[in-house]
C-alpha positions, 0 to 999 in steps of 0.5 A: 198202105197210105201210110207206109209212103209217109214213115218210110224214112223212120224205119230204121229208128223203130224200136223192138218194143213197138213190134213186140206191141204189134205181135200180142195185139195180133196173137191175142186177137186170134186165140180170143175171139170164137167162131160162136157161142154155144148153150150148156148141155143142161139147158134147163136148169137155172145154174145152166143159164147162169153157167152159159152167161159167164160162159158168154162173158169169159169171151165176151171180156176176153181181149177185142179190137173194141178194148184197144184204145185209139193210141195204142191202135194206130201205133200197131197199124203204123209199126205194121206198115213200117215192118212192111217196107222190108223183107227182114222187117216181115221176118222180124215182125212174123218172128216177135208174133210168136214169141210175144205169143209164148213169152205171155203164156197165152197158149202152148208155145207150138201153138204159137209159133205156128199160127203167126207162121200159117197166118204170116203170108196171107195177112202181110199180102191183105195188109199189102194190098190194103189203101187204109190209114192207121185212123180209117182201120182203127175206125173199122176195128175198135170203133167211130171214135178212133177216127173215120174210115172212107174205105169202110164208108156206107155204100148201098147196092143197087135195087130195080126201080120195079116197085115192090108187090103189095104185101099179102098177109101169110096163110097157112097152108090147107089141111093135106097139102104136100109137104117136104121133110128138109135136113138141116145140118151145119157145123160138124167140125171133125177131129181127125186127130181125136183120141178116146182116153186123151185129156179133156182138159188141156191147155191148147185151143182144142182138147181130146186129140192125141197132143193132149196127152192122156187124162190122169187119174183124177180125171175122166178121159175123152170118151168114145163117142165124144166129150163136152167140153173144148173139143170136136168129134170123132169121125165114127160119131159122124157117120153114126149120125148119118146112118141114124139120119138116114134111117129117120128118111125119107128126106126130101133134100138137106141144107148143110151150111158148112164149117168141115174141119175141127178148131185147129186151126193153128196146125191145118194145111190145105191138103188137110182141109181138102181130105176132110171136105171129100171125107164127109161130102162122100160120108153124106152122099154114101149114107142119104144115097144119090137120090136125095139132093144136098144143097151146101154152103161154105163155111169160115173154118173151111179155109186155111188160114181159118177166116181167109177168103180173098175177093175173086180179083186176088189171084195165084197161090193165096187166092181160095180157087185150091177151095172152090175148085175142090167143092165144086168137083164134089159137089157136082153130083148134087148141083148143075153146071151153071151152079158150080160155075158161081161156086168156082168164082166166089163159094156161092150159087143158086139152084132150082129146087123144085117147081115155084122153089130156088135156093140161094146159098150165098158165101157169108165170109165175105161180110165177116169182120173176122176176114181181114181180105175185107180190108181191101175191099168191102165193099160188096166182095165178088159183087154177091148182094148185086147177084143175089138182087138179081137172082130174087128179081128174076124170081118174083118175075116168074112167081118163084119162091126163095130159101136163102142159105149160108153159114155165118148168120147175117146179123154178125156181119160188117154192119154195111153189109148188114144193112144192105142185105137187111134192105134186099129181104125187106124189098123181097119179102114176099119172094124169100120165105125162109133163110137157113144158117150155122156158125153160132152151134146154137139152136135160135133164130133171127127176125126181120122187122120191116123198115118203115116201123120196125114192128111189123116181122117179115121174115125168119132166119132159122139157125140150127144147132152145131153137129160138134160137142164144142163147146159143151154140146151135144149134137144136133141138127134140124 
């Protein structure tokens, strides 16, 4: 970082406090901020909607870069850069995040203590690898007026000079056309550690696993099948779900946008990461058979450290190929070679469906604020938007028809990333017919408005509901 070269000589009068500083913004930003935010089980009711608002609310107030004033911002980025002038200092700094985090109660101290040692490697290298000013990140994360953020500037991917088709207003399709019956699933976040009698309500992140210890007596343990409430599901109410999936067939293909693992992720490994993706790839393969084609993409929580998805130029032990690598070796019964060639570089891929039909399932982690590798580089990471421009030409030019699929949904990204994949649907309107994602384990969908006057809709982004009962939920899927 720019700055490091300019403090460097005030790092031995930096003082404690500062770093202590530096490690509650950091801890606190992690234990507050969901993967998404989901609807109460008793939707129908007044009292469920008011529940679901304070519900939205009790995060939405929760600590944020947005509550951070530009002062105490700068500060931490300038005590980050210092502290990473020096192996010590890197210790220090790993060593106050967690007892900041204990000595604030703001988890159980384990918790703690383990998510600032599993993040440690992968921050430090991104904020190593990082060309940002303290104003230009506090710009990015709390807001435009902490400063300007050249990095960050808006940058616009390339389209054809190829003019766009004239619009054809939507027909429905004639009585007796064919149709295809499309399985949408997303979000299945399995507990591998769930306990049936454990404490629904405990104080670590996530609940109803064997270190909640036992319900009292006062209260109802975590139930068989699952539990509302901060907790995730049982490996066999997994398989039940599949089984009854596939009793409800025939099924033409499935769309799984992602997000394997449950919400621990203070205490997951790559190995744990990696058993649970073979786990349930085989569970869906066992249970559709091998004659119904299953197009995946990848979720933020598939990585550990949860949100760490390195552009492709990041590369050694912290890159993601132990990931892509592993998905693209239980996947190839679904997907062809030139596919998981593109999986293997960046999580991402394209596919032919059917005559006059492609999939698209793209990597959204790399338009996640949450990634912080996008600090070094957000500018259109792995060059995907530039591939996925080039995918839609090609099939508007053979009269080819396109789904587009992936996890985190595009109006939760990096605005420029936003505005640009915003710009590529508008352009291909009449080649991109619909756009499936998760991450929200909420049952919505998103419009596209054209560009010219926001009033006339031209495409739909489904999101289907999470297979997971966190928090408060119960299963779903599309």
């Amino acid at each position: 970082m720019r700055v490091s070269r300019i403090v460097a000589h005030h790092a031995s009068r930096m003082k404690r406090p500062v770093f202590w500083l530096c490690a509650v913004f950091t801890v606190w930003t992690l234990f507050s901020a969901p993967s998404g935010f989901s609807y109460p089980l008793e939707g129908g009711t007044e009292s469920a909607k008011l529940r679901f608002v304070e519900e939205f609310d009790r995060f939405k107030l929760g600590f944020s870069w947005h509550n951070m004033s530009c002062v105490v911002c700068k500060a931490i980025f300038a005590a980050v850069d210092i502290a990473l002038l020096s192996d010590s200092n890197m210790e220090r700094v790993a060593h106050a995040l967690g007892e900041a985090c204990v000595r604030l109660h703001l988890t159980e101290p384990q918790v703690c203590r383990d998510i600032t040692e599993l993040f440690r490697n992968d921050v430090i290298r991104a904020l190593q690898e990082s060309f940002l000013w303290p104003s230009e990140a506090c710009a990015l994360l709390v807001g435009p007026t902490c400063g300007h953020f050249d990095i960050y500037a808006p940058w616009n991917v390339s389209l054809p000079r190829i003019p766009k088709p004239p619009v054809k207003p939507p027909t429905p399709p004639k009585p007796g056309s064919p149709q295809s019956r499309i399985l949408f699933l997303t979000d299945i976040h399995w507990d591998a550690q769930y306990a049936e009698g454990s404490a629904v309500d405990c104080r670590m992140p996530l609940c109803c696993r064997n270190e909640s210890g036992r319900a009292s007596w006062k209260h109802t343990g975590a139930g068989y099948w699952g539990t509302y409430g901060d907790c995730d599901l049982p490996l066999r109410t997994v398989e039940n779900l599949l089984q009854n999936i596939a009793k409800s067939g025939p099924w033409d293909w499935v769309y799984w946008t992602g997000d394997i693992p449950a919400h621990n992720i203070w205490s997951q490994t790559r190995a744990q990461q990696l058993n649970e993706l073979v786990t349930i790839t085989r569970l869906i393969h066992k249970h559709l058979g091998p004659d119904v084609t299953v197009y995946p993409a990848v979720g933020n929580h598939e990585s550990t450290p949860v949100n760490s998805f390195p552009p492709p130029f990041v590369q050694g032990n912290l890159s993601s190929h132990w990931l892509y690598d592993t998905m693209a070796e239980e996947w190839a019964p679904w997907l062809p070679e030139q596919a998981l060639e593109t999986i293997r570089h960046g999580g991402f891929y394209t596919v032919e469906v059917q005559r006059g039909l492609r999939v698209v399932s793209l990597n959204m982690n790399f338009c996640a604020r949450e990634n912080y590798w996008l600090m070094v580089n957000s500018t259109d990471p792995a060059d995907q938007l530039q591939w996925l421009i080039r995918i839609l030409q090609e099939s508007e030019n053979k009269g080819e028809k396109v789904h587009i699929i992936g996890h985190i949904p595009p109006g939760l990204c990096l605005s420029n990333w936003s505005w640009n994949y915003y710009h590529i649907v508008n352009r291909y309107e009449s080649t991109i017919t619909a756009q499936f994602f998760g991450h929200t384990h909420v049952d919505e969908f998103q419009m596209f408005y054209d560009e010219d006057t926001l009033t006339r809709p031209l495409s739909v982004a489904f999101i289907a509901p999470s297979v997971t009962t966190y928090v408060n939920l119960n299963p779903g899927t599309h």
